[in-house]
C-alpha positions in Angstrom: -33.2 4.4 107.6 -36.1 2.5 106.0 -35.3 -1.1 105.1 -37.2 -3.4 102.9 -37.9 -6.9 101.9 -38.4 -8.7 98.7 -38.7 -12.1 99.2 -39.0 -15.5 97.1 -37.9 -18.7 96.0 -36.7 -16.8 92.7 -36.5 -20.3 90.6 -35.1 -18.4 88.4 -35.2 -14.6 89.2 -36.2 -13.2 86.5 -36.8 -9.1 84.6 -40.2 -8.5 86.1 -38.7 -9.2 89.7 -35.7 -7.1 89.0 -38.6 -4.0 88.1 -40.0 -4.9 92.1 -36.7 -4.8 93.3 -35.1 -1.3 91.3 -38.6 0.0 92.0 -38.4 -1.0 96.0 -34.6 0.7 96.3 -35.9 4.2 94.9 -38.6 3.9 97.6 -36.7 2.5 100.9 -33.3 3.1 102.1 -32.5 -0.4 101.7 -33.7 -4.0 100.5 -32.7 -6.8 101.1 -33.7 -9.6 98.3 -34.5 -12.6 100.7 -34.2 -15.7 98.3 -35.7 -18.3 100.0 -34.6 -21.9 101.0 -37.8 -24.3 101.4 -37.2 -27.6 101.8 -40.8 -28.8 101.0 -40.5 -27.0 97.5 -38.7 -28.8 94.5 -36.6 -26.0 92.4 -34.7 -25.9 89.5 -32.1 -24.3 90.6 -29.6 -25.5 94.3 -29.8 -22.6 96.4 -26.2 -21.4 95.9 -27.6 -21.0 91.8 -30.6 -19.1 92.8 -28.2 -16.6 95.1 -25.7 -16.3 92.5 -28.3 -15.3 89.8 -30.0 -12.6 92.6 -26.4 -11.2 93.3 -25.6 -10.7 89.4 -29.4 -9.2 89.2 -28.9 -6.5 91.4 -25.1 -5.5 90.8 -26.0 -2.0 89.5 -28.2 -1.5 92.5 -26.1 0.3 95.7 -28.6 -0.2 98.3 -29.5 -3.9 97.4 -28.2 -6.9 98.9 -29.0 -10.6 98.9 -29.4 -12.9 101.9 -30.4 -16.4 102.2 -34.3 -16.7 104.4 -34.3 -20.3 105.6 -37.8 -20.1 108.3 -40.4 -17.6 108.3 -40.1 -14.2 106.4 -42.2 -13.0 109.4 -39.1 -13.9 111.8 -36.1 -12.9 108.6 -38.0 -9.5 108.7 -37.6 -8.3 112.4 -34.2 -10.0 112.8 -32.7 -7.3 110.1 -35.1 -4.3 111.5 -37.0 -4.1 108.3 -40.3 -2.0 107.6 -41.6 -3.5 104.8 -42.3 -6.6 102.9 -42.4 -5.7 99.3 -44.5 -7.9 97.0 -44.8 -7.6 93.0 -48.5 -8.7 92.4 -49.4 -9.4 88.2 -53.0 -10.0 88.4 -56.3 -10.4 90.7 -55.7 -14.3 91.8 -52.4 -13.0 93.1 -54.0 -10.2 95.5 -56.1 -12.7 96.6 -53.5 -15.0 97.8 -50.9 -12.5 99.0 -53.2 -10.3 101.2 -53.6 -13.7 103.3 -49.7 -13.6 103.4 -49.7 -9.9 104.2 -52.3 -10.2 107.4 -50.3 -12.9 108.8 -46.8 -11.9 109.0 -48.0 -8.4 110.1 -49.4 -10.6 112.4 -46.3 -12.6 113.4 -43.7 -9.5 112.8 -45.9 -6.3 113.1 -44.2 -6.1 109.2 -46.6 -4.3 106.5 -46.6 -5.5 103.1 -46.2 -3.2 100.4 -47.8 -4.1 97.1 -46.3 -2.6 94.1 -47.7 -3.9 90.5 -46.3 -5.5 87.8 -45.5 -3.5 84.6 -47.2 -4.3 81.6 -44.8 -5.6 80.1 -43.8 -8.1 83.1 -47.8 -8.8 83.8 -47.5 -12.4 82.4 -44.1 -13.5 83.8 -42.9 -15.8 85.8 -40.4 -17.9 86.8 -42.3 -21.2 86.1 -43.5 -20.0 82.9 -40.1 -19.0 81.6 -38.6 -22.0 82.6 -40.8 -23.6 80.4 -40.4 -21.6 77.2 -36.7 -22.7 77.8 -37.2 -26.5 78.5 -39.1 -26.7 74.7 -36.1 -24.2 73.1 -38.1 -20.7 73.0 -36.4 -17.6 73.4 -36.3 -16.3 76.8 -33.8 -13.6 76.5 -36.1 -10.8 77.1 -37.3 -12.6 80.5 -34.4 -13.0 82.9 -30.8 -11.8 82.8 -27.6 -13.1 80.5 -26.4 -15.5 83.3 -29.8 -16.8 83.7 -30.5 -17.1 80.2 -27.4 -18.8 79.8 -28.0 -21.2 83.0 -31.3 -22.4 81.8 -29.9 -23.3 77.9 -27.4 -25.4 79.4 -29.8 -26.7 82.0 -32.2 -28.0 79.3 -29.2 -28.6 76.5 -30.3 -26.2 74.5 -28.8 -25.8 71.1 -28.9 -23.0 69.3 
């Protein structure tokens, strides 16, 4: 059985991490979403948000689950006996900075990263830029899931 590993802050999760993560589960066994709890990072969203809005994301997805990664991915990886790290990557600047990640928790773990490209249609997104279009009142509906969507209007008092 091959396990996987998606892992990030996921401030919100949003559609082009979901296409990582339905991508991931046709290639391993299982994943494991690993929404991650840094204390040196300000989010948006408490923890306990940013789970509830994985767990809703991946519903439909059988072989998905989603655990909490408070420490080093590195150490979350060999604990559950996974194979892989699997990394969405949208443009050069993000190879660049995730290969660094990749050599040192293979490092660390003996874990290989697996790079899987964003869509075109996900190329430009992320969770800081959605957040955002949503705190000045754009439409982000086509970015993240219902629940999200509806978390970040009421976040920002959006009226509509």
């Amino acid at each position: 059985m091959t396990i996987a590993v998606c892992s990030g802050s996921f401030d919100p999760i949003t559609l082009g991490h979901l296409d990582i993560i339905t991508r991931a589960a046709v290639l391993f066994d299982e994943v494991i979403v690993a929404v991650a709890h840094n204390s040196a990072k300000t989010t948006l969203f408490d923890l306990a948000a940013r789970l509830e809005f994985a767990q809703d994301a991946v519903r439909e997805l059988p072989t998905v689950r989603v655990e909490v990664v408070d420490g080093l991915i590195a150490q979350f990886c060999r604990v559950h006996g996974a194979d892989a790290l699997v990394r969405g990557v949208r443009s050069a600047g993000d190879v660049d900075s995730e290969l660094a990640m990749a050599a040192m928790n293979h490092q660390v773990s003996g874990v290989d990263t697996v790079f899987l490209p964003a869509r075109g249609e996900h190329g430009f997104l992320a969770s800081s830029l959605v957040k955002d279009v949503a705190r000045h009142g754009g439409d982000i509906s086509t970015f993240v899931t219902p629940m999200v969507a509806h978390a970040l209007v009421n976040r920002f008092n959006i009226t509509r």
